[in-house]
Each structure stands twice: as C-alpha cells, then as structure tokens.
N, C-alpha and C positions, 0 to 999 in steps of 0.2 A: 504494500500500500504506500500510496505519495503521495505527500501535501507540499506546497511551498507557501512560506513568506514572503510576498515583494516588498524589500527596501523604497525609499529613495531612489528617484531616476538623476535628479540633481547634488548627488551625494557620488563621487567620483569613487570612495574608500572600498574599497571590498571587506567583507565582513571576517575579523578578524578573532573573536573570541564569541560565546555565549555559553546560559548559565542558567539552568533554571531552577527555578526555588518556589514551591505550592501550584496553582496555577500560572504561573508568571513567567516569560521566558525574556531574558535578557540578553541583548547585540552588542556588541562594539563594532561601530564602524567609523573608524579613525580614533579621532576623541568624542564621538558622540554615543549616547548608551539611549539603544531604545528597550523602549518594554512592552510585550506582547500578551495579552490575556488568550493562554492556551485551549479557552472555552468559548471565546470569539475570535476564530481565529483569522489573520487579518489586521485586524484593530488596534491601532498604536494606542495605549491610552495614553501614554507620557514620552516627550523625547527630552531628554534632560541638556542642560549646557557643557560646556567644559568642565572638568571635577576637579579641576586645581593643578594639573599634572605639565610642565611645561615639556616634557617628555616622552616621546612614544609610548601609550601604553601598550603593554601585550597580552596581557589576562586581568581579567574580574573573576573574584570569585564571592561568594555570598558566604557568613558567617551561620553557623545550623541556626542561633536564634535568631536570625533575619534582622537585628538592629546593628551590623554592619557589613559592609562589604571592602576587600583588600585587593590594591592592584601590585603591579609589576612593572617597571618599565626600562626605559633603556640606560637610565644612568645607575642601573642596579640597584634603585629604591624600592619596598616596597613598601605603600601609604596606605593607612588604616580610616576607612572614610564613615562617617553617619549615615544607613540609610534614609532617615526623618528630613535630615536638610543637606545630605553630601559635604555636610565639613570636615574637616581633614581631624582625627581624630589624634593617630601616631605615625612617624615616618621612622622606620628601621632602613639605616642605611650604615657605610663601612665594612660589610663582611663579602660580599659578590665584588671582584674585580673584571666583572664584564656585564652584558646585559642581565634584566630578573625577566624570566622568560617567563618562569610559569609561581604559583603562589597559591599553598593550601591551607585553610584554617584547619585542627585536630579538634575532632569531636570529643565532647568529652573533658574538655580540657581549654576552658575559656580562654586565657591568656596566652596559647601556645597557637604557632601557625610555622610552615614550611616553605622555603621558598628556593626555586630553583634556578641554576645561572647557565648563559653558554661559558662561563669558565669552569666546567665541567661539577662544580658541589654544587650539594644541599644543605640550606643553614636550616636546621628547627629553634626557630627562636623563641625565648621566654619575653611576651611584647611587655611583660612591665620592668625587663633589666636586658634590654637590648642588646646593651656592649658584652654579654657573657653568655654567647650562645648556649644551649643544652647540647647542641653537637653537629658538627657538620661531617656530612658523608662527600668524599670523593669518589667519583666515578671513575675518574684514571687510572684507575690501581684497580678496578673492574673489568677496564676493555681489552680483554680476548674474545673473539671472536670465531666462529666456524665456517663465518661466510669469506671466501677470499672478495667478494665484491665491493665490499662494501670497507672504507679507508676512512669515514669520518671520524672524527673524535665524540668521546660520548658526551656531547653536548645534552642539557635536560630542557627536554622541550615542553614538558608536563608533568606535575606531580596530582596525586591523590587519595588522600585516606579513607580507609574501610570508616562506616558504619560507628564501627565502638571507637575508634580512636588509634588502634594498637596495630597496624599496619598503614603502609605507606605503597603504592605503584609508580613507579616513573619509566616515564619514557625517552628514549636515550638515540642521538643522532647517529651510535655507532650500528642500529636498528635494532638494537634488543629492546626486551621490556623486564624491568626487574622488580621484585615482592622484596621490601624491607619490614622486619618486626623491628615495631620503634622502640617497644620499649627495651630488646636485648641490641640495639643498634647497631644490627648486623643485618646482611645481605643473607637472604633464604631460600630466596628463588629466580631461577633467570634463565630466558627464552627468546629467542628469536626468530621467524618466521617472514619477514616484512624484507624487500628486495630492496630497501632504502631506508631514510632515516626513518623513526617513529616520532609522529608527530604528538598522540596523545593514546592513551591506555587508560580505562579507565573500569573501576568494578561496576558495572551494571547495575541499576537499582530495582529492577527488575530479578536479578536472582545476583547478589552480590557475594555467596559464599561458592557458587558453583562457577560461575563463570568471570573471565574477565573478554575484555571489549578494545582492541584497538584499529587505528588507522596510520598509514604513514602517506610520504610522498610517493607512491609505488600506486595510489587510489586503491588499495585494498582496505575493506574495511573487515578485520577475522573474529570470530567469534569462538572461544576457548573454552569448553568443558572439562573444568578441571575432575581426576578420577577420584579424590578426595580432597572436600569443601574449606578451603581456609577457615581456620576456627573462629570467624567474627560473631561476637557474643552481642545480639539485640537483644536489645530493653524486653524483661518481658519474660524470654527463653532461657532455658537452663544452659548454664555457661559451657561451652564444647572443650570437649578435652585435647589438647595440645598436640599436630601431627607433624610429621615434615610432609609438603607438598609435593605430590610425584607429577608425571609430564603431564601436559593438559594434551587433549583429543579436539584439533578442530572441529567444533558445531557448524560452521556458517562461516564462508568468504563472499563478499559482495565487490566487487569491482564499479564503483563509484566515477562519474563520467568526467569529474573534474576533480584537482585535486583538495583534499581535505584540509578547512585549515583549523578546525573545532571539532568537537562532537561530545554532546551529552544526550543522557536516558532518561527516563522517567518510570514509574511502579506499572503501568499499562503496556507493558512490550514494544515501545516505541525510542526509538535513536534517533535524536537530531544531528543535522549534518549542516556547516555553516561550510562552505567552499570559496572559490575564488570568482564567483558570481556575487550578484547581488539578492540572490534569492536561497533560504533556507529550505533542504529536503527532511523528510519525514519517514525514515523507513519503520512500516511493523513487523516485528517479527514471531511469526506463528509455528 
C-alpha cells in the first residue's frame, strides 16, 4: 500500500529528516519543520519558522514525553528545544569534532540523550553535566568489514534506542548496522547486508523485539527477523531474560525508487519513507 505527502512546490529543500510522535508526523525541509496530522492526511496544521539553528540541521528527534525535541547539526551541536514555544532549552557542544548527524533521546532516562558524528563516535551524554560525558563509543576500532566493496569509514549516520532505554542501533557509512547494550557499553551485535553506506536502522515499533528495519544509499529498504527477540522489557510485561543475539533471517527487501534519506514506523505496520523528492511514501506491510 502507498500514500504520499506533497510538500511545498516553492520550497527548493528536499526533505531531509522526519519523526513521528502520537498522530503527528514531523518534516525537515531545510530549516523549516512541518507537521502532519496522520488522521488527515494531507493537512499541514502548522509550519513553524526557523528554531534558532544558524547551522544545517540534520535530525529532529522528539523526547518520549513530547515537551521537547533535540536537533543535530553541522557544527557538531546538539540543541535541546521546547516543544510549547521552540526555545532553545540546552546546547551540548565540545565532544563531536565533525558534523552531529544523527541524535537520540534514552527512554527511560530523562536527562540522558545520544548523539552521533561523521567523526566516527557516539557521545551518550548526561544533558545536566555536559562537559563529563557517561561514555563515548568509537566506531573505528569496529570497522572490519566482509564486504570488499565497500571503503567508507564508519561514519554514524543514525542512532536509536529500544523501547526500555537499554539498547542502542546505529547505522554506520562502512554499511553495517550494529546493537549496542548501553548499559554494559559494549558492542553485541553486528550485520551487514546493504551494498553501501546505511543510512538509518531503526527497531520497528510495530514488533520492536523481533525485528529490526533498515535502508541505505543502495535504495534497499530490509527487513530482519531476528531468530531470538532482543530482550527489551515494556512497561507492563515481565522483564525477559538476558540472551546473546544470533543472525537475523531477512523478512522483506523493498527496492525503493529513489534514494532514502529518512525513515520511521508506527504500531499499525506502516514505514514512512522521506527520499530525495518532495513527497513522503507510505509502505504497509502485511
């Protein structure tokens, strides 16, 4: 099944990031953020001004309690904004020595958020003592590879946490996709699949402990059924017991007609796809 969004025809930007959060689906296109009500679909309710950033931004992402949202941009900042009036709330800068490409808030854990650089780390930072990160992972001291094709550096093009808080996904320019447990901050699991960089990987919220969900510059979009479920513990459920990850089983390859430069899920079997058009597709998948 296919749906699209049309942007702006007087908006030159190609749509660079989106986010969705309840019914709400969020665009970045350039510096403008618009927002979509995913139950009329179509209908811009609000396009917002510039949010303070003299800077390329490269990701939005929405905090679980919805009263903020944290970007990333090209001078390696990443700014903590009010969703109520978009004021800037905290700016983490000093630890990325190249651009903040990607930026995840940790569930679970108000004051904690992750943010990823093309100078190959990841800083998890504690946003009320900025200067003394909780840990940064390098991906340098990760990138071996199987693919001979593939020579880029593992750049992080995206990060994202499970559900409870206690893993992390990132997606890496040298085309792998790796599972970190945050809180033994070590590397657990790692796969590669994708004939170029990965541009984003992300757990599904649609079945988040079986499968994971990526796309790269290659327009493949794969779908991974892992053979036993990452142990993420929802609210609710009795907490699962502790495994190592064995290989995942491709579900689903889509070859996607342009290349991807976003993608998020929703609890309905649906994947948004923001590409280098001006229009957002809609895959379901049954």
């Amino acid at each position: 099944t296919l749906n699209c969004v049309k942007l702006y025809d007087d908006i030159d930007d190609e749509v660079d990031c989106i986010a969705s959060g309840g019914y709400y689906l969020y665009a970045i296109q350039g510096q403008n953020i618009h927002v979509f009500d995913k139950r009329t679909q179509g209908v811009i309710i609000r396009q917002s001004q510039s949010i303070g950033s003299d800077s390329e931004i490269n990701q939005l992402t929405l905090h679980p309690n919805g009263r903020y949202f944290a970007t990333g941009d090209d001078e390696g900042h990443v700014n903590i904004y009010s969703t109520s009036d978009n004021s800037l709330v905290k700016s983490l800068y000093g630890k990325h020595e190249n651009i903040c490409s990607t930026v995840a808030f940790r569930p679970n854990k108000d004051w904690e958020i992750l943010s990823g650089s093309m100078d190959t780390t990841i800083v998890h930072w504690n946003i009320k003592q900025p200067r003394r990160p909780i840990h940064i992972y390098d991906e340098s001291l990760n990138n071996t590879s199987s693919s001979p094709q593939i020579f880029n550096p593992p750049y992080i093009h995206h990060i994202e946490c499970s559900i409870d808080g206690r893993y992390m996904i990132s997606s890496n320019g040298n085309g792998k996709v790796h599972i970190f447990n945050i809180p033994a901050k070590r590397l657990i699991y790692s796969f590669e699949e994708h004939r170029s960089s990965v541009s984003l990987a992300i757990f599904p919220k649609f079945s988040a402990k079986n499968h994971v969900l990526s796309t790269g510059n290659d327009r493949q979009i794969i779908l991974y059924k892992l053979d036993y479920p990452i142990p993420i513990h929802v609210p609710g459920e009795k907490r699962p017991k502790r495994r190592q990850v064995e290989d995942p089983a491709i579900s689903l390859k889509i070859l996607h007609e342009n290349k991807p430069n976003w993608m998020t899920s929703d609890y309905d079997n649906n994947v948004y796809i923001a590409d280098q058009t001006k229009n957002l597709t809609c895959y379901t998948l049954v």
